[in-house]
C-alpha positions as CSV (number, residue, x, y, z in Angstrom):
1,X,0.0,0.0,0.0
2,X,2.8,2.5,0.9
3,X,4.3,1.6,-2.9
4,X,1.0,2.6,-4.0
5,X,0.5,6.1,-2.4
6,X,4.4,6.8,-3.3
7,X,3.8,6.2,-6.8
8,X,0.2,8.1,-6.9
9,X,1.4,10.9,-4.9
10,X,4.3,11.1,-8.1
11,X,1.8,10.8,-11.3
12,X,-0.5,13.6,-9.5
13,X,2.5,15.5,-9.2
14,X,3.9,14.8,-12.7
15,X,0.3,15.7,-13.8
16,X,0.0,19.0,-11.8
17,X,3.1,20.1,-13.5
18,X,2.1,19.4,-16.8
19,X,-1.1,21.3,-16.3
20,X,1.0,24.3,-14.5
21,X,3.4,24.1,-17.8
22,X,0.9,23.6,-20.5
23,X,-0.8,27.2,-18.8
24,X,2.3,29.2,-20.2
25,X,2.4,27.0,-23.7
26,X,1.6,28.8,-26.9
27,X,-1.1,27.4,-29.0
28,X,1.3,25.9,-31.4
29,X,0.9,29.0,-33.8
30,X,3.1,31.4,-32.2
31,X,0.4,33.0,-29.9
32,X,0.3,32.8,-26.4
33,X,-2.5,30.2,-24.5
34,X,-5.1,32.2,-23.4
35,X,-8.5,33.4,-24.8
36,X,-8.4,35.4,-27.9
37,X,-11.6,36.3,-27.2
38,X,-10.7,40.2,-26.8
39,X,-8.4,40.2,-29.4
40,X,-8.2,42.1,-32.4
41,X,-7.5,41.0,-35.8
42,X,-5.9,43.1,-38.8
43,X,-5.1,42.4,-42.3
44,X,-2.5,44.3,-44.3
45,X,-2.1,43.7,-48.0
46,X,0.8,45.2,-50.3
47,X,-0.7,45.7,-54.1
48,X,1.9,47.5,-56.8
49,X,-1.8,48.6,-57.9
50,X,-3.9,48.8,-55.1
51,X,-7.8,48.7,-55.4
52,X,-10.1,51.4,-56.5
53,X,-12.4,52.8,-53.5
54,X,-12.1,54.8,-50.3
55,X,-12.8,52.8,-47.8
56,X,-13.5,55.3,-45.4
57,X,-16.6,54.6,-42.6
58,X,-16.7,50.9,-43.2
59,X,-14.6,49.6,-39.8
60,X,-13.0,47.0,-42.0
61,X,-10.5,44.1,-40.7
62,X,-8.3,44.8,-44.2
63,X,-6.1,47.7,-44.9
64,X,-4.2,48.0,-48.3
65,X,-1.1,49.5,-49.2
66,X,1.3,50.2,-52.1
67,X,4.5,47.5,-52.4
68,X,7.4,49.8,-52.3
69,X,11.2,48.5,-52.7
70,X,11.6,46.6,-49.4
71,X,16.0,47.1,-49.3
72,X,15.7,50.3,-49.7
73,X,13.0,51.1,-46.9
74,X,15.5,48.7,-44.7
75,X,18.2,51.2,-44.5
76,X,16.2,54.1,-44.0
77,X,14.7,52.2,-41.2
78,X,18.3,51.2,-39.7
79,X,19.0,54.7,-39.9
80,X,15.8,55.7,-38.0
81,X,13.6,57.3,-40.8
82,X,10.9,56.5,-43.0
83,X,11.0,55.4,-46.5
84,X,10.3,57.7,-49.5
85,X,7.1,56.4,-50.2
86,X,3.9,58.0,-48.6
87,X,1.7,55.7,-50.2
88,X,2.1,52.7,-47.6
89,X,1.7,54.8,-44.4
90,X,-1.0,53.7,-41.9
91,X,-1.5,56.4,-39.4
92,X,-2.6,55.3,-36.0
93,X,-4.8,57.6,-33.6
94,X,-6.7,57.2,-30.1
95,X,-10.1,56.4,-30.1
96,X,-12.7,58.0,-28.0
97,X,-14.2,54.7,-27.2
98,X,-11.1,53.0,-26.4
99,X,-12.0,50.2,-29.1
100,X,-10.0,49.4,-32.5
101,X,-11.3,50.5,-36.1
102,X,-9.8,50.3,-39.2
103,X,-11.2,54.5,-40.2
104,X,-9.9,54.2,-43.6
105,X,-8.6,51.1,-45.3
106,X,-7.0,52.8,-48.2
107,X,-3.3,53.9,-47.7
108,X,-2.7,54.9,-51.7
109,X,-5.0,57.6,-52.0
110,X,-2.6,60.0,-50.2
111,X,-3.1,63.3,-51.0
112,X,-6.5,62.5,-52.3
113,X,-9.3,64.6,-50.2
114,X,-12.0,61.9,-49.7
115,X,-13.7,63.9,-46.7
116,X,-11.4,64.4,-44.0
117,X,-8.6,62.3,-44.4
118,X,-6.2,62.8,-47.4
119,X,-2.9,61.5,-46.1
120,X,-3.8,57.5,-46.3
121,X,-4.6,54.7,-44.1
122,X,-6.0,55.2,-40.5
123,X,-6.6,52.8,-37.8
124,X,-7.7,53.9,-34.3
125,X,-6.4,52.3,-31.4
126,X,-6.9,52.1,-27.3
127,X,-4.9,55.4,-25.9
128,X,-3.1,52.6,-23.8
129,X,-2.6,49.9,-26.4
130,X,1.2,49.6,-25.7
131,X,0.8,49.0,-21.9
132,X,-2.3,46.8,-22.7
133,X,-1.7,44.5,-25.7
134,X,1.2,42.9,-27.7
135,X,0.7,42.5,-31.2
136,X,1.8,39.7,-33.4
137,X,2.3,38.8,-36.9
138,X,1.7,36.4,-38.7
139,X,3.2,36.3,-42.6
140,X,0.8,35.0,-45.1
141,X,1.8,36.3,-48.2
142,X,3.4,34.7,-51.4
143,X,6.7,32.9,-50.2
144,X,9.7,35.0,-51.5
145,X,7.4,38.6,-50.6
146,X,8.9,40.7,-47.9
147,X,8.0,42.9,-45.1
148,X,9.9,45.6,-43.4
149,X,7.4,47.6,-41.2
150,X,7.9,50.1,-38.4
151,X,6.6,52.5,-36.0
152,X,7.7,56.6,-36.5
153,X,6.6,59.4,-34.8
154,X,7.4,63.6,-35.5
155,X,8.7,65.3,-33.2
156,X,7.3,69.0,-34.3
157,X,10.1,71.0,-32.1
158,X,12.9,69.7,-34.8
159,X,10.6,68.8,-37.8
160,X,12.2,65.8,-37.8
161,X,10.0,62.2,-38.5
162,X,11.8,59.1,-36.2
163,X,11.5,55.4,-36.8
164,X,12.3,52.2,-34.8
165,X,15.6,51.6,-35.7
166,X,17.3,47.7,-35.9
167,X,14.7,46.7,-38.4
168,X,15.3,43.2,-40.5
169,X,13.5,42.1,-43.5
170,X,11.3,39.4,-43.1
171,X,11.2,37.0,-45.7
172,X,7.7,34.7,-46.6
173,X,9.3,31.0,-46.2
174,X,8.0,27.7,-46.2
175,X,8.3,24.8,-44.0
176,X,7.0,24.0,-40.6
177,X,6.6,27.5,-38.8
178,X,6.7,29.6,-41.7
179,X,3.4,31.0,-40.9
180,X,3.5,31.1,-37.1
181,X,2.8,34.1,-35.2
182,X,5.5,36.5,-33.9
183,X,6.0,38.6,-31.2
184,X,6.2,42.4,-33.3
185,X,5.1,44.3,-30.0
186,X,8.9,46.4,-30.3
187,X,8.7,47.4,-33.8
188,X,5.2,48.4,-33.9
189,X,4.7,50.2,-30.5
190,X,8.0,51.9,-29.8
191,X,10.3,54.4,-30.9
192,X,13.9,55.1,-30.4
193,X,14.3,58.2,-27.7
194,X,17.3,59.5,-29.7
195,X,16.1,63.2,-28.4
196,X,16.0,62.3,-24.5
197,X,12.1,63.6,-24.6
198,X,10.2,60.5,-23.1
199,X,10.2,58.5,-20.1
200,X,12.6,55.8,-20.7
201,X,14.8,54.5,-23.8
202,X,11.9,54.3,-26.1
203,X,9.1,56.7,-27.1
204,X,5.9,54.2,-26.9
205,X,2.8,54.5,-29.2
206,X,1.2,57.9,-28.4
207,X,3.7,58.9,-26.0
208,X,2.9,62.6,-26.1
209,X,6.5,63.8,-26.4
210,X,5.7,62.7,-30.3
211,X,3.2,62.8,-32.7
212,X,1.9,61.7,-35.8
213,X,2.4,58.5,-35.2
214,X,2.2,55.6,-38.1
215,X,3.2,53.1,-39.4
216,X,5.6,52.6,-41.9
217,X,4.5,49.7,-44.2
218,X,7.0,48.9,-45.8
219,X,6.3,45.6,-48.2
220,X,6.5,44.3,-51.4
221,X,3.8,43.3,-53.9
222,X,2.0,40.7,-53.0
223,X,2.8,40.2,-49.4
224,X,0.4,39.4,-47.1
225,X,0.5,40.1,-43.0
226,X,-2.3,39.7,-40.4
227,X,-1.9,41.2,-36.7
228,X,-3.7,40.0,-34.2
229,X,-3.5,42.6,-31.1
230,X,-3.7,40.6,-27.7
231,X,-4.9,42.0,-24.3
232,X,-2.7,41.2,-21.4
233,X,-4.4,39.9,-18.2
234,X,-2.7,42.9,-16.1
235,X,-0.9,45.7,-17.7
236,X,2.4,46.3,-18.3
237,X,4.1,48.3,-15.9
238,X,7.6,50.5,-16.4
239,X,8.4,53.4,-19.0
240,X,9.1,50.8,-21.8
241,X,6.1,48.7,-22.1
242,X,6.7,48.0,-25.8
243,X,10.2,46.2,-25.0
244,X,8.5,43.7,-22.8
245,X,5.8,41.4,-23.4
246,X,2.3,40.8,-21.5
247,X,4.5,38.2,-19.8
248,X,6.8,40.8,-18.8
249,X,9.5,38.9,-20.7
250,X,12.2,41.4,-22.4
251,X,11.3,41.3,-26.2
């Protein structure tokens, strides 16, 4: 009987362990194991000819863009600027209601007044979306397409527009996990503090020491992402929350 008890008392312990681990597990497609329930999903296309229509007041899950030349977009990134193209911008704003909404799916009618925004894309966001959410990507497109998108801000006191800076192209493989999700919370949330203005070593997404904040889309034609913003169960805490995940894991 003592055998017995031993060996039981191990297998309930080998089981709670497995339960505690498999808690933390992702789902096996790069995102984390909870409920996706309050997530939000986005898709972001790259056309060299993007569709005809404004896509304004529709609160859409699809935003276009114009392909651009990925390489070069890289090193203006590295350097901490945008690329020359302002036809694959997607400018991100607070909402009022605290909720996502894509406000105008169309970023390649810059410059065309379609009543009230004629600069491109818009999506609103939460006010607090970096201390509340990480956002992933997940890479869809044609294998061979490429992505290089990043977060910039303007900072109006030296008319200068900032980028993340460290940026790599990703590349559309194949193979097992070519289409997981990753972790993009730093390069879509944060911005290098190379003027000393915010809190800590990054100014985070509407961080009001910048403005104008978007995203730089940088892609080529064809390529295909979807983002899928998830809530964290507390919220980050710290001046950097877009260099740690919900975990609170250095990213």
């Amino acid at each position: 009987m003592k055998t017995f008890a031993l060996t039981a008392l191990s297998v309930g312990v080998a089981m709670t362990a497995m339960v505690s681990t498999g808690a933390f597990a992702g789902k096996g497609n790069g995102l984390p194991n909870i409920s996706m329930k309050d997530a939000f999903s986005l898709n972001i296309h790259a056309y060299a000819n993007c569709p005809a229509g404004d896509y304004d007041g529709s609160n859409r899950r699809t935003i276009v863009v114009q392909s651009t030349n990925v390489t070069e977009a890289n090193i203006a990134h590295n350097a901490g600027h945008a690329d020359s193209s302002n036809y694959n911008n997607i400018w991100l704003t607070k909402s009022a209601s605290d909720d996502f909404r894509v406000k105008d799916g169309n970023a390649c009618d810059y410059g065309v007044d379609d009543g009230g925004n004629d600069r491109g894309a818009e999506l609103e966001l939460p006010e607090l979306v970096a201390y509340n959410y990480d956002v992933y990507l997940k890479f869809i497109g044609k294998p061979g397409t490429q992505l290089d998108p990043v977060l910039c801000g303007y900072d109006a006191d030296t008319n200068t527009t900032f980028c993340y800076t460290g940026s790599t192209i990703t590349t559309r493989d194949t193979g097992p996990g070519a289409t997981k999700f990753k972790n993009y919370t730093k390069q879509l949330m944060g911005v290098q503090d190379v003027l000393g203005i915010c809190a800590g070593n990054v100014c985070d997404l509407f961080d009001t020491a910048l403005e104008g904040y978007f995203w730089d889309w940088s892609a080529s034609n064809g390529a295909k992402a979807q983002l899928r913003f998830v809530p964290c169960s507390t919220p980050k805490t710290g001046d950097d929350p877009s260099l740690v995940n919900c975990a609170g894991d250095p990213l």
